[in-house]
N, CA, C and O of each residue as an XYZ file, in Angstrom:
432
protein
N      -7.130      7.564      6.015
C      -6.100      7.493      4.991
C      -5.002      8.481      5.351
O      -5.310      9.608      5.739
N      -3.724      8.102      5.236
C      -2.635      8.762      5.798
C      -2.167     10.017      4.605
O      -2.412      9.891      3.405
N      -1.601     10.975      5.083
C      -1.210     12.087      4.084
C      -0.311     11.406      2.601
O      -0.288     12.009      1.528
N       0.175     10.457      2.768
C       1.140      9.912      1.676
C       0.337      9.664      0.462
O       0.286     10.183     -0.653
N      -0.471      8.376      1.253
C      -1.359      7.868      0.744
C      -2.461      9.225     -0.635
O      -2.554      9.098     -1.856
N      -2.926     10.073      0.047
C      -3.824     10.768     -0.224
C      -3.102     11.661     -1.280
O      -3.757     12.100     -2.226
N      -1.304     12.046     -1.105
C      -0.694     12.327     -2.508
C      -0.398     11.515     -3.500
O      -0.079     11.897     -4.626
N      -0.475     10.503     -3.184
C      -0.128      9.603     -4.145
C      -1.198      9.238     -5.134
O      -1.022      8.838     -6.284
N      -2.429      9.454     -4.457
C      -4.106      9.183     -4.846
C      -4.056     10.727     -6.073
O      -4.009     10.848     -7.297
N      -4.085     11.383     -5.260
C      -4.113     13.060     -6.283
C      -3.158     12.860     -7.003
O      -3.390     13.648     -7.920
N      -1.986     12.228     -7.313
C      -1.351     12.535     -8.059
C      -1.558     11.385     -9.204
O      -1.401     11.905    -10.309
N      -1.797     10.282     -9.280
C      -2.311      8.902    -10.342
C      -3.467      9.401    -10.699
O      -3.834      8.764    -11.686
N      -4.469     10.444    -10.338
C      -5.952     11.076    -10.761
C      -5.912     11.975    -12.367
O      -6.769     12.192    -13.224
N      -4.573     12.301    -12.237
C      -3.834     13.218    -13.107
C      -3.680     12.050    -14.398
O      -3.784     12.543    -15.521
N      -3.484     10.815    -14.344
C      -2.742      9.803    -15.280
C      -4.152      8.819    -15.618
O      -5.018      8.643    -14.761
N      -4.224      8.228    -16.979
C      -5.271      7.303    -17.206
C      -3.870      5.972    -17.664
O      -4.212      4.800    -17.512
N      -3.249      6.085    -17.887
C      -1.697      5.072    -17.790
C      -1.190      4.836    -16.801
O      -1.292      5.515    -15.779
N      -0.443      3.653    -16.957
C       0.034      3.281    -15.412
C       1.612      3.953    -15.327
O       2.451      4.227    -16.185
N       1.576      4.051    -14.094
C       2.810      4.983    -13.683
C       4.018      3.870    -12.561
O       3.609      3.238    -11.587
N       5.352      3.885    -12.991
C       6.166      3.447    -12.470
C       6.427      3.875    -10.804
O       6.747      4.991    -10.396
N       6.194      2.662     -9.998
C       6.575      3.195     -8.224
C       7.713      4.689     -8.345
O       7.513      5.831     -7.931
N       8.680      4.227     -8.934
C      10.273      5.078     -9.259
C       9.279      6.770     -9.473
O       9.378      7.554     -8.529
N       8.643      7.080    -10.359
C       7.899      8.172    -11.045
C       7.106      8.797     -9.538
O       7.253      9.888     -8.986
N       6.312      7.726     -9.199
C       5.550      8.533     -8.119
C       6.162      8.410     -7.328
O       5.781      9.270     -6.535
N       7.461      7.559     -6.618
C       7.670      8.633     -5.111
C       8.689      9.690     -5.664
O       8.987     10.587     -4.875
N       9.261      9.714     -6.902
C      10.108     11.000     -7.251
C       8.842     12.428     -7.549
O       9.302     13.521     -7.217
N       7.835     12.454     -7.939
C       7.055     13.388     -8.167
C       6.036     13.608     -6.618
O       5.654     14.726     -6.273
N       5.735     12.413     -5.874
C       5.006     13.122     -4.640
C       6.361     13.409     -3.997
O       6.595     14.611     -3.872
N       7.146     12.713     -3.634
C       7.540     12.761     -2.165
C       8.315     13.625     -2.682
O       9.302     13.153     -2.118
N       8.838     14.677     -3.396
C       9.825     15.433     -3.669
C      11.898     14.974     -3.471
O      12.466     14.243     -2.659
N      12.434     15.801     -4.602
C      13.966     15.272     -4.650
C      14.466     14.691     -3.376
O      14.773     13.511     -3.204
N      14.533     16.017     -2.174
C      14.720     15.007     -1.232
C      14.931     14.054     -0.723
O      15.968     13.579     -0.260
N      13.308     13.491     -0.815
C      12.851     12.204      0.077
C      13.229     11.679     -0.636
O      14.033     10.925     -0.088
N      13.224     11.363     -2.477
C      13.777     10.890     -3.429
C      15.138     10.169     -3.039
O      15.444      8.978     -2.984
N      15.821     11.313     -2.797
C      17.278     11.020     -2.847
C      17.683     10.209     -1.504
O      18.690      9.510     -1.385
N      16.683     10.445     -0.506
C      16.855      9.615      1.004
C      16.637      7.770      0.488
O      17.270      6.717      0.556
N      15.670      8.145      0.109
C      14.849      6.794     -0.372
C      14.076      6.557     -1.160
O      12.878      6.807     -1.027
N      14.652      5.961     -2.270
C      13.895      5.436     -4.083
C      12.710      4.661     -3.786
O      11.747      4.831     -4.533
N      12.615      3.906     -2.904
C      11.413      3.309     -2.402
C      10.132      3.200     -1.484
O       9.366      2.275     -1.212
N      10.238      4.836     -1.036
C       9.602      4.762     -0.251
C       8.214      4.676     -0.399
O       7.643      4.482      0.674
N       7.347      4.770     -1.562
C       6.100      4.470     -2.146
C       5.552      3.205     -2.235
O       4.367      2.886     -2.137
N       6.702      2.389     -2.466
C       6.100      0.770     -2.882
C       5.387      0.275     -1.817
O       4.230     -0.076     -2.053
N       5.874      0.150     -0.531
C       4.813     -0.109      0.768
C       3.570      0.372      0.625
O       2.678     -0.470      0.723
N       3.175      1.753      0.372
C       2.037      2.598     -0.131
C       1.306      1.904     -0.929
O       0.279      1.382     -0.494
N       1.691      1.755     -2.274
C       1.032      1.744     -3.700
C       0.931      0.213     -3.371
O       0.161     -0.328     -4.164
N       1.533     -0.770     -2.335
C       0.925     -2.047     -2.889
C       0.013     -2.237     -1.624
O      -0.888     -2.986     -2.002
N      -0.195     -1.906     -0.246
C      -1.140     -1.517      0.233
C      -2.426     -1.062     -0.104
O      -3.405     -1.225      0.623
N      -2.444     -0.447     -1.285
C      -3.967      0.471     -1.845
C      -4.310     -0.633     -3.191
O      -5.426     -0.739     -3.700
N      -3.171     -1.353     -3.590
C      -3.557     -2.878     -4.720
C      -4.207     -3.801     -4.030
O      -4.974     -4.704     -4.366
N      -3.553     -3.239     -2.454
C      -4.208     -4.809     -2.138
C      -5.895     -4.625     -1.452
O      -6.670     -5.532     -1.148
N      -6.135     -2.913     -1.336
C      -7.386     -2.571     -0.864
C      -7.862     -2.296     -1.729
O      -8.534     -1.274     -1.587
N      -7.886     -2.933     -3.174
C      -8.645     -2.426     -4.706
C      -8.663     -1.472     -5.147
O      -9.359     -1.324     -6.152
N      -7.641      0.039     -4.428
C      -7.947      1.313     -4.685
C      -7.556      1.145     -6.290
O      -8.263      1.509     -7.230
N      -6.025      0.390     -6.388
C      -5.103      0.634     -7.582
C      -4.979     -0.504     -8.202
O      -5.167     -1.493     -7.495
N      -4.627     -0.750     -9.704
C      -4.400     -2.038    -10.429
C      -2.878     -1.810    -10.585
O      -2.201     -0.794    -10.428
N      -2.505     -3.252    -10.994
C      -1.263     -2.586    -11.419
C      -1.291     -3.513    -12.696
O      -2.204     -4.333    -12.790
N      -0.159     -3.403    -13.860
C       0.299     -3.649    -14.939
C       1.565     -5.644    -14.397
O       1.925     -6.111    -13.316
N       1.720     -6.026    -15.604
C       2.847     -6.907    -15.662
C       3.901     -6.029    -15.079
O       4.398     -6.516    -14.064
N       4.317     -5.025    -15.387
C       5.887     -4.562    -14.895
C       5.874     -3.923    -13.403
O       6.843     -3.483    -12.784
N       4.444     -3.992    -12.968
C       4.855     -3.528    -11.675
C       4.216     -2.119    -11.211
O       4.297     -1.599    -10.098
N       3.345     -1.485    -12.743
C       3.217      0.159    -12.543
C       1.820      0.294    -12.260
O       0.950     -0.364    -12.831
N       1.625      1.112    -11.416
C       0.049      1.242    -10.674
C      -0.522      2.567    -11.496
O       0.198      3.384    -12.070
N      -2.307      2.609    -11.413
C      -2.952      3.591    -11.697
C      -4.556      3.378    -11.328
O      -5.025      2.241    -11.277
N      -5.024      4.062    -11.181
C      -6.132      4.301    -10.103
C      -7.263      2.881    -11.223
O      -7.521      2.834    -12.426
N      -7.660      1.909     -9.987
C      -8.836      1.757    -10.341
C     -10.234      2.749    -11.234
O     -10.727      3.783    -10.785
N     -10.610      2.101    -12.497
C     -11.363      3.255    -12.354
C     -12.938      3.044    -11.167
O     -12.740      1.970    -10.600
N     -13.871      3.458    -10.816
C     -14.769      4.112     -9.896
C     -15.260      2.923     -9.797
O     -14.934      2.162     -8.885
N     -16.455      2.490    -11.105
C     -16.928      1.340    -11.455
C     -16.545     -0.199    -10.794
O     -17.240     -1.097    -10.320
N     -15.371     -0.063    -10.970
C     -14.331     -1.544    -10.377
C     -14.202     -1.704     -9.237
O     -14.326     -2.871     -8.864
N     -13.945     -0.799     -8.326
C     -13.471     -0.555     -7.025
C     -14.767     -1.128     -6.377
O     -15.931     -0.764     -6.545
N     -14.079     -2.478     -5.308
C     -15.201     -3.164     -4.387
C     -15.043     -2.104     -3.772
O     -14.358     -1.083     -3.841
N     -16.241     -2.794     -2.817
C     -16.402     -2.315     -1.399
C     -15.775     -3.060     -0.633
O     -15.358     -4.153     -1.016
N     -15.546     -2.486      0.917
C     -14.623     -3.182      1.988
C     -16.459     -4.089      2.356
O     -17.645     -3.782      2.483
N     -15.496     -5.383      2.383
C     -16.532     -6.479      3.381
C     -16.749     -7.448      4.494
O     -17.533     -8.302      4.911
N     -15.252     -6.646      4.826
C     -14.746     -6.898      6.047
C     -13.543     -7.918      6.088
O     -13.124     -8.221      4.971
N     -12.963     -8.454      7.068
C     -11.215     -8.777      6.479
C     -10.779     -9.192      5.872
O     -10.998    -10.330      6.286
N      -9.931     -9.393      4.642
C      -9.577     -9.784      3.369
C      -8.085    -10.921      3.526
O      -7.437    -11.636      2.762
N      -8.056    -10.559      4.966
C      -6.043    -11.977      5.261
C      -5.494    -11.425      5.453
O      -4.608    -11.883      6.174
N      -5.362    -10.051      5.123
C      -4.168     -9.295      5.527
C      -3.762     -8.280      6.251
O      -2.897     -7.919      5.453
N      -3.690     -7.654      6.960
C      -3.579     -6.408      8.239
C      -2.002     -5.900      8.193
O      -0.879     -6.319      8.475
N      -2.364     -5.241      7.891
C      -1.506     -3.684      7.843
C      -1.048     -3.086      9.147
O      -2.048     -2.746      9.779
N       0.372     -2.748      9.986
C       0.742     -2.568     10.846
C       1.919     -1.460     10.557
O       3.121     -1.595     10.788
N       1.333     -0.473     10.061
C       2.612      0.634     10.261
C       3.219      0.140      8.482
O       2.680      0.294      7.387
N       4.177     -0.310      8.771
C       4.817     -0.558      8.021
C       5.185     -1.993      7.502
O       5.835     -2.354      6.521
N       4.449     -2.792      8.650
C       4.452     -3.891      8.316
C       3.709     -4.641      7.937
O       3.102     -4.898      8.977
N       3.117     -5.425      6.923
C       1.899     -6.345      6.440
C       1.999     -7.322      6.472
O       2.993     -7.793      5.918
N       0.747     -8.509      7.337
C       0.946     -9.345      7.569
C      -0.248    -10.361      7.129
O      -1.437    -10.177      7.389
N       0.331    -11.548      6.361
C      -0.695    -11.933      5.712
C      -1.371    -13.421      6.299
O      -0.705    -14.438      6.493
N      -1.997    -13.365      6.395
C      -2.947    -14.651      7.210
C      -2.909    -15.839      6.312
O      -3.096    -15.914      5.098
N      -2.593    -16.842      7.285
C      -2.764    -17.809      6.280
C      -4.355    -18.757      6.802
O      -4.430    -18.888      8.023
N      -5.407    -19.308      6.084
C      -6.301    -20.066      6.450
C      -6.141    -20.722      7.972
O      -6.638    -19.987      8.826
N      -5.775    -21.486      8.299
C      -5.618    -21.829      9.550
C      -4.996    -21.510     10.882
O      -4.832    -22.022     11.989
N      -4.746    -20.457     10.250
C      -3.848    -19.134     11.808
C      -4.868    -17.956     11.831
O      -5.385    -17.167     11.040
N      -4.882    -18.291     13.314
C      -5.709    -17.800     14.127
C      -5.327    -16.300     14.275
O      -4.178    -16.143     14.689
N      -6.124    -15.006     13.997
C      -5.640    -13.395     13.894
C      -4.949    -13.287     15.506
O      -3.947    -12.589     15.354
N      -5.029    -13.571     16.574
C      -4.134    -13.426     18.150
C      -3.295    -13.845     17.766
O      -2.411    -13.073     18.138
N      -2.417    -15.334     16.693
C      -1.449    -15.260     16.608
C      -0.488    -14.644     15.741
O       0.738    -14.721     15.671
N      -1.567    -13.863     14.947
C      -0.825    -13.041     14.036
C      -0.612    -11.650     14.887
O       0.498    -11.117     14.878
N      -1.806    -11.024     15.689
C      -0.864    -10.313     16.206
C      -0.177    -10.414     17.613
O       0.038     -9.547     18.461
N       0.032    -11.440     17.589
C       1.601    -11.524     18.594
C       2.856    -11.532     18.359
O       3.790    -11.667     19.149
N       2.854    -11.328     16.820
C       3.922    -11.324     16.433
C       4.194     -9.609     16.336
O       5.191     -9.290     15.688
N       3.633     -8.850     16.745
C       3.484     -7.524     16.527
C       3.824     -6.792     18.245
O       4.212     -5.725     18.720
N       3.452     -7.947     18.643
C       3.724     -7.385     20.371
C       4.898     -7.215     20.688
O       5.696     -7.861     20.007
N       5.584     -6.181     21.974
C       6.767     -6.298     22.077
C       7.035     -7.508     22.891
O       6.035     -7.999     23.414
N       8.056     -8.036     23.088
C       8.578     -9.136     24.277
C       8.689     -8.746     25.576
O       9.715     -8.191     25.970
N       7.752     -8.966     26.301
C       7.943     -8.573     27.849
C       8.679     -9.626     28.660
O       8.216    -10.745     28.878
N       9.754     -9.229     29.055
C      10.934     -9.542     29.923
C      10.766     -9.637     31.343
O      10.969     -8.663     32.068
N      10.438    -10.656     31.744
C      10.673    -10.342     33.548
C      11.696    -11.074     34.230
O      11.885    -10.895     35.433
């Protein structure tokens, strides 16, 4: 689990309500990063929805699964995570061609 990730976790531990993306990257990532980029959490927080860590609400606002709820991993779920990019499988595509789309283009 990446350092972001793991503030963002400590910091929704604090809340039994769901908390607006906007709220948590202004309270983890500090004014700053804030002011660089309003969004830089949402990649995060819907990454950890989509690994059961977090639920979210109709409007969009996440807060920790509680303990009870949270599956277990049972091995690949469709979707793979690449940095920053998520890529979602569809039934009949084959995972090599999903990640070839991740490869660079070799030129000769």
């Amino acid at each position: 689990m990446y350092h972001d990730e793991q503030d963002i976790l400590e910091f929704l531990r604090k809340f039994d309500a769901f908390v607006s993306p906007v709220e948590i990257a202004k309270r983890v990532g500090g004014k700053q990063r804030f002011k660089e980029d309003r969004d830089w959490a949402k990649p995060i927080l819907y990454r950890l929805f989509m690994e059961g860590v977090l639920e979210a609400d109709e409007y969009g606002h996440y807060r920790l699964r509680p303990e009870s709820e949270v599956k277990k991993a049972d091995g690949p779920k469709g979707y793979y995570s690449f940095g920053c990019k998520t890529y979602i499988l569809d039934d009949n595509e084959p995972f090599s061609l999903a990640l070839s789309a991740f490869r660079p283009n070799q030129h000769r």
